[in-house]
N, C-alpha and C positions, 0 to 999 in steps of 0.2 A: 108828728113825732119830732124831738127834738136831736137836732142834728149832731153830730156827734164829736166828740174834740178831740186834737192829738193826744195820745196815751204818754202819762208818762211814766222812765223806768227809774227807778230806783232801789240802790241797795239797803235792803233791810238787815242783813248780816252778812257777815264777811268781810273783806276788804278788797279792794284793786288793784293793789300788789299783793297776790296771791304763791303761796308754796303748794308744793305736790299734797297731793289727798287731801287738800282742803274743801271745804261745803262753803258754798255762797247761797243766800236767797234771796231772790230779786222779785218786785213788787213791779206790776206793769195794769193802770188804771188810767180807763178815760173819766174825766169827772162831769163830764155833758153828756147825754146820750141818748137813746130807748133801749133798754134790755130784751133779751135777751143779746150780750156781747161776746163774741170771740175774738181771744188773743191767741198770738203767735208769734211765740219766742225766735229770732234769726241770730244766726253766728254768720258771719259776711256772707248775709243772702241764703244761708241756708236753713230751712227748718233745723227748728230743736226741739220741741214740744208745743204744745195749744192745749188752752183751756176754756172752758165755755165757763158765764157768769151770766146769771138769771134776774139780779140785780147792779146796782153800781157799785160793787165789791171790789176789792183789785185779787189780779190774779196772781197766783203767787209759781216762782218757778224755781227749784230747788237744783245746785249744779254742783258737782265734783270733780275737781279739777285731776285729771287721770293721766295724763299727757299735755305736753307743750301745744299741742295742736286744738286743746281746751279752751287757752287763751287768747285773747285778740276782742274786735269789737262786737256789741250784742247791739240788738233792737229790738222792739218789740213792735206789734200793731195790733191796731183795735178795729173788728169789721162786726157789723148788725144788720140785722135783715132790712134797716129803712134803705141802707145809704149801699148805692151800687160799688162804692170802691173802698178802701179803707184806711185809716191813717196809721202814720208812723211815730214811733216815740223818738228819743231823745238818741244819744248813742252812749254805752256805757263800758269803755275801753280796759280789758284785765290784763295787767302783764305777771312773767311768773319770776318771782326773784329766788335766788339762787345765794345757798352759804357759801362764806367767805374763804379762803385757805389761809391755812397760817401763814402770815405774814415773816418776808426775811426781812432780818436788820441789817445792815453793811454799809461801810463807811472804804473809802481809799486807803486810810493806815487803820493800823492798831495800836501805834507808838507813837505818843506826841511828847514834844517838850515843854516847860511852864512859860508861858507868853503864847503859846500857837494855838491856830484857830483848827478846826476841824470839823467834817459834816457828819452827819447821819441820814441813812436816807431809809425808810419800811416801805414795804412793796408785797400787796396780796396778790399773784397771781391770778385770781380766780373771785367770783363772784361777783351779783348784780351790785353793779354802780347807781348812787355815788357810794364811796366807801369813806369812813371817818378814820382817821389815825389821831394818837394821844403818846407820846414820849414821856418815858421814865427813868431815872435814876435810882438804883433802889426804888423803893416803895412811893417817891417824890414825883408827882408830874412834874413835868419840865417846860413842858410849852402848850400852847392853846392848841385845841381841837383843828384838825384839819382837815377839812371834807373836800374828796377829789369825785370832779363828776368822770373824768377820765381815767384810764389805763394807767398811769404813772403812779411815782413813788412821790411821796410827803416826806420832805429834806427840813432837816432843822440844821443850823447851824452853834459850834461850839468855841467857847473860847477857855481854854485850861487855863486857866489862872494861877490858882491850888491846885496841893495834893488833891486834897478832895474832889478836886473835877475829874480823878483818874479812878478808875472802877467799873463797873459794870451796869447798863442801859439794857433797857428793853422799849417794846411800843406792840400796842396791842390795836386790833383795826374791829369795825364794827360794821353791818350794812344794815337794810331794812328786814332782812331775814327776822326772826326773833330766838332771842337766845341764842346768840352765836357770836357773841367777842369771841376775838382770839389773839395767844398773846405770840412772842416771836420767842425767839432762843437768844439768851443775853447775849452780848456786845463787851469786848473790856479792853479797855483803853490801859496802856502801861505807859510810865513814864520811862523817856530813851533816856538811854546813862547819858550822861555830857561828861568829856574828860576833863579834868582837872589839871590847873599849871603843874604840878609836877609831873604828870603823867604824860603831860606836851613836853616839858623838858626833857623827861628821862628819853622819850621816841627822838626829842632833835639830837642829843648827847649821844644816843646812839646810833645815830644814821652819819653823824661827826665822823664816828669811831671806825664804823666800818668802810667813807670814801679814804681814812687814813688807812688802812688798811686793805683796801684795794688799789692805792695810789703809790704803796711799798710795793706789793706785789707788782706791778707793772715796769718799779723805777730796778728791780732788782736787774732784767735781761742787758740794760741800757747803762747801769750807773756802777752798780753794787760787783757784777762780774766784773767788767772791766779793770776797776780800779780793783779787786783782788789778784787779775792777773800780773797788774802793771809790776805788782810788790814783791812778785815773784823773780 
């Protein structure tokens, strides 16, 4: 009888980053052997199911992902009545990713002046990493794709030039989920008043007006009674 080869697994539908109530089917064939072969499906060393094949078929093993505790590593093995022990396949690792939450937008101000720089920074609490971010202006991307494998926020930087750099931003983030962009809650930048020389004048003119006018009132106890008494 011909001795028999490591089985190997592979996915025939589905994917490996896997969502809830998703169906995978997985193919587990030795291509050497004598028939009659049994396979058995393992989740870290534990049974999942077994199939017997009469020829050199591959076995097929259909799985629903129902719980987090669904995913993790698979293997399969192949064992036949020649061979006293049996072989191992390949290992075939499923993780479950998880949607995104909408993403906040926020920056330190929300008032800039024309010359100043300013950040923006999107931040999804929530959902399997890496996560992609994308910044907008009105309906304008603004800056390149930004994929974080970690927990933080994707910061862009701004510099107000123009009116036009003042208005309202958004940024929408994405993961491997499917169908699940999401976008933020706009952002709007206003421009701060800056005063104007007469505006600075009229406040020095009157800040004049009032030390002259606190500086009577003080000189009156000292200067103004005195010499009204002296005339008396």
């Amino acid at each position: 009888p011909e001795m028999l080869s490591n089985p190997k697994l592979a996915l025939v539908q589905g994917t490996l980053n896997m969502v809830m109530k998703q169906n995978v089917t997985l193919s587990c064939l030795s291509e050497s052997g004598s028939p009659p072969v049994r396979y058995t499906l393992f989740k870290h060393n534990q049974q999942v199911s077994a199939l017997n094949r009469s020829d050199l078929s591959p076995a097929l093993f259909t799985l629903t992902i129902s719980s987090a505790s669904d995913v993790g590593e698979y293997k399969c093995k192949a064992e036949c009545n020649s061979s006293s022990t049996g072989k191992y396949s390949n290992s075939l690792n499923f993780t479950l990713i998880e949607p995104i939450s909408k993403p906040v937008l926020s920056s330190p101000t929300s008032q800039a002046k024309k010359g100043q720089n300013v950040t923006l920074s999107c931040l999804s609490e929530n959902g399997s990493l890496p996560i992609t971010y994308l910044f907008f202006k009105g309906k304008q991307n603004i800056s390149p794709q930004q994929t974080m494998q970690k927990r933080e926020a994707a910061v862009i930087f701004l510099f107000m030039d123009s009116l036009s750099d003042f208005g309202t931003y958004k940024c929408k983030a994405n993961n491997s989920f499917p169908n699940n962009t999401k976008y933020s809650n706009g952002f709007n930048f206003t421009l701060a008043e800056e005063k104007s020389h007469s505006q600075h004048l009229i406040i020095s003119l009157g800040l004049i007006l009032l030390l002259l006018i606190i500086g009577f009132a003080l000189a009156i106890p000292f200067f103004i009674i005195p010499l009204y008494k002296a005339s008396e």
